[in-house]
C-alpha positions, 0 to 999 in steps of 0.5 A: 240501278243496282244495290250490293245485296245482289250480285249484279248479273241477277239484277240485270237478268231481272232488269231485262225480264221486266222488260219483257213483261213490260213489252219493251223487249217483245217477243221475237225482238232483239235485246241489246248486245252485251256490249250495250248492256255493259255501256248503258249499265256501266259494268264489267262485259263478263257481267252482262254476258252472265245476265243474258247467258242466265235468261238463255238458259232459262228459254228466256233469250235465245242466240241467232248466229250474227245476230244477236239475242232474241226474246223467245216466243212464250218468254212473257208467259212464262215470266208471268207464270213465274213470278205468279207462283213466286208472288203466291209463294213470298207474299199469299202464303205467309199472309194467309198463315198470319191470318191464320195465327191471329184468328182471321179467316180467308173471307175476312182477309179478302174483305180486308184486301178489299177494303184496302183496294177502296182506299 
């Protein structure tokens, strides 16, 4: 699951934020404690505790005393927002200045999306 071009924590925290945009993780459920998380992913505690204390920080999780962690309620609206905007920013932009460069303009990129789409 995880490759060297990374640090590990981050591939894990976004292991666990696709869980929540699958609906694996919903929201108001626990996540898995660190512990299950270092066993299943064969890592070091310290790791996945970086992973989950990332995805807290971010309002993602939040910390129930004795319980464990939980996905925050708006957690998967707000990831959804996220990589909406990170998706526009690394792929629509430079996709749409290439277009630019090479003569194509905005119509002629959504027919070729389209066209593409059909395929």
């Amino acid at each position: 699951m995880f490759d060297e071009s990374r640090p590990i924590f981050q591939q894990l925290a976004e292991w666990l934020e696709d869980g929540i945009l699958r609906g694996d993780f919903v929201e108001g459920a626990p996540v898995p404690s660190i512990n299950e998380l270092a066993a299943f992913h064969r890592i070091n505690p310290a790791t996945a505790n970086r992973a989950v204390a990332l995805l807290s920080d971010a309002g993602l999780l939040e910390k129930r005393r004795g319980l464990g962690m939980f996905v925050t309620v708006g957690a998967r609206e707000t990831l959804l927002r996220s990589r909406q905007q990170e998706f526009a920013t690394h792929f629509v932009t430079p996709l749409l200045q290439e277009a630019g460069r090479i003569g194509l303009s905005r119509n002629d990129v959504i027919r070729l999306i389209e066209q593409e789409n059909q395929a």
